[in-house]
C-alpha positions in Angstrom: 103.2 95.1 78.8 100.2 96.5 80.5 97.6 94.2 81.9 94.5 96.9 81.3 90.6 96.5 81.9 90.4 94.5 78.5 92.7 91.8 79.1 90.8 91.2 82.2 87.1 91.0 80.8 88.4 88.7 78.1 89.8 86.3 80.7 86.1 86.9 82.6 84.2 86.3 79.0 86.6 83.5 78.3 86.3 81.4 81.7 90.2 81.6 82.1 90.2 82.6 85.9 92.6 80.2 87.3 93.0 82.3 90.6 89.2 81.6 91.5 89.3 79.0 93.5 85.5 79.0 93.3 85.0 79.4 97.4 85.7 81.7 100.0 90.0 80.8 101.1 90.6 79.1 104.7 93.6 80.9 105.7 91.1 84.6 105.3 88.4 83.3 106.3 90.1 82.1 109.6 91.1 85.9 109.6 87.7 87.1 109.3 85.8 85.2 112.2 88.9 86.4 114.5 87.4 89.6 113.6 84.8 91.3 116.2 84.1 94.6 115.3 81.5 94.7 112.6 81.9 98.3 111.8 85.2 97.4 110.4 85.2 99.5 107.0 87.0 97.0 104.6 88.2 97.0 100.9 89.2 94.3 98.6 90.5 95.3 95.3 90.8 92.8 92.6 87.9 91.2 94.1 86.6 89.2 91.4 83.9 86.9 92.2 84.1 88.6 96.1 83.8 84.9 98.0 85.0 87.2 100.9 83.1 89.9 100.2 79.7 88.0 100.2 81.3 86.2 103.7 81.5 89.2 105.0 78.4 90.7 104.3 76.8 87.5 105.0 78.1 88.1 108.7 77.2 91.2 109.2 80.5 93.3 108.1 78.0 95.7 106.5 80.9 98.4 105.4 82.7 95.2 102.8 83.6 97.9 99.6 84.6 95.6 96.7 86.9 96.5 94.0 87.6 95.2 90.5 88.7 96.3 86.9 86.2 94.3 85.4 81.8 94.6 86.1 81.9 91.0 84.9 82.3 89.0 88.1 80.3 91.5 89.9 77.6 90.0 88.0 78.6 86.6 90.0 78.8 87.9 93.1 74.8 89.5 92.5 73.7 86.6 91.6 75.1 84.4 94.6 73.9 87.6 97.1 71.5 89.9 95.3 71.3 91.8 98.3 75.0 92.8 98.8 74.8 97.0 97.8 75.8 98.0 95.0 76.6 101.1 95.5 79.8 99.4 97.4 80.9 98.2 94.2 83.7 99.6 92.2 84.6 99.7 89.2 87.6 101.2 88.2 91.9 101.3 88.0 93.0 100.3 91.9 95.6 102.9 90.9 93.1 105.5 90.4 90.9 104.1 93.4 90.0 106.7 96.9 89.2 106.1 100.2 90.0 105.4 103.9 89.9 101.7 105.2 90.3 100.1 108.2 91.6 96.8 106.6 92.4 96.0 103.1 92.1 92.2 102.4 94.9 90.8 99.7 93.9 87.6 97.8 95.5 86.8 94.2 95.6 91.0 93.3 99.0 91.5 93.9 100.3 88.5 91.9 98.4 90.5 89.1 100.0 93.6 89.1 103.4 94.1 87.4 106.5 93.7 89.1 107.4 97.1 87.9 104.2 98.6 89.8 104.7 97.2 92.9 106.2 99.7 94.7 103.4 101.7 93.4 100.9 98.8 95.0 102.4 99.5 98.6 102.4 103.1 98.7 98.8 102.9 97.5 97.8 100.4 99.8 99.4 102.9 103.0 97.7 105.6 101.5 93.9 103.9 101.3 95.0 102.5 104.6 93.3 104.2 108.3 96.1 104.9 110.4 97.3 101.8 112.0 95.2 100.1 109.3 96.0 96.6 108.3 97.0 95.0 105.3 96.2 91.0 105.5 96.0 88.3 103.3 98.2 85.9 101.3 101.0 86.2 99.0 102.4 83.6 96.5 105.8 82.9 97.6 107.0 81.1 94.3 108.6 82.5 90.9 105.9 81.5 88.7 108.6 82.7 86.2 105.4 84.1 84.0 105.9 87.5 81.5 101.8 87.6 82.6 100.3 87.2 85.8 100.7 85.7 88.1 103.7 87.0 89.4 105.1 85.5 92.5 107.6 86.8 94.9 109.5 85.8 97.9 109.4 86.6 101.3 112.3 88.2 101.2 111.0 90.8 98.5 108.5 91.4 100.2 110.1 92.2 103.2 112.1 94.9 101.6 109.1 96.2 100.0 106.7 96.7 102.6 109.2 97.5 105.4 109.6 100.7 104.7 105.6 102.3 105.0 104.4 98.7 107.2 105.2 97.1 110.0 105.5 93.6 109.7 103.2 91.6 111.8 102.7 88.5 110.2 104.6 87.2 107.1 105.0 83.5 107.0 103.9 80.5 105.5 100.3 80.2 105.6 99.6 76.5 107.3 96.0 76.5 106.0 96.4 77.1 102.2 94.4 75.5 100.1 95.7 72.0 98.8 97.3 73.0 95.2 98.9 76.1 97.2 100.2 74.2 99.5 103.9 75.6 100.3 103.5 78.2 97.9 101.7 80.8 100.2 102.6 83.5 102.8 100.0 84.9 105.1 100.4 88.4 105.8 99.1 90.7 108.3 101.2 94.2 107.7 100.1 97.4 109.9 100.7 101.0 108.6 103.4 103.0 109.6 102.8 106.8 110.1 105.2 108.1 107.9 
């Protein structure tokens, strides 16, 4: 089964976004003040309400491009920081999705893609990628054993399916989860690989 644009704005319409956690998460935003160079170009797809994208602009990270199937959490985001541009918003297939990046934050949008797309996810990722661009963020590492998202995954998945275009910086439990993810999270920080 496909999870297309309109299962996603009925979960928006419908309020059933458990992966918003309804703030900006610890262990990124821990990333984010490590980070000092705020001409940093940065895109985070499945964005959804954008807590880190409205951090970010809020601190000066001026090139923050945002990413998400749906318009409707957008909306959120515009009316929490009505100045954040919108011509830095996109709407559209992360699939379909162009650019260059210096960093690409992950938070909940690969546990939405299918487990048969994944490999399709990380060669995407490498190619929207800067070289030596990074890849950070968390990853659930629990088997949700869903048939919809999300999907979890293991470390050791993931190892074998990023090693190949990334080089594995950081990929271990994340000590600053939230409390109900607690155990169940792996911070990443993943660098392309010139291929």
């Amino acid at each position: 089964m496909k999870f297309e644009k309109d299962y996603w704005e009925f979960k928006w319409k419908n309020n059933q976004t458990g992966w918003d956690i309804g703030h900006l998460s610890p262990p990124i935003q821990h990333y984010i003040d490590k980070i000092s160079d705020k001409k940093t170009k940065i895109l985070i797809p499945g964005a959804g309400s954008a807590y880190e994208g409205e951090y970010l602009f809020k601190n000066d990270f001026k090139h923050t491009h945002l990413l998400d199937y749906s318009p409707l959490p957008f909306d959120k985001l515009l009316n929490r920081c009505p100045q954040f541009p919108k011509e830095n918003l996109f709407n559209q297939n992360f699939f379909d999705f162009s650019g260059k990046y210096d960093l690409i934050l992950e938070q909940t949008f690969f546990s939405a893609i299918q487990p048969s797309e994944r490999e399709n996810y990380v060669n995407k990722m490498h190619e929207l990628l800067e070289e030596n661009g990074l890849l950070v963020g968390l990853l659930f590492s629990i088997d949700f054993g869903n048939p919809h998202p999300p999907f979890g995954g293991s470390k050791e998945e993931y190892t074998q399916l990023f090693s190949p275009l990334f080089d594995i910086e950081i990929l271990e439990g994340s000590y600053n989860s939230i409390s109900p993810r607690q155990g169940n999270e792996l911070f990443i920080k993943l660098r392309k690989r010139t291929i």
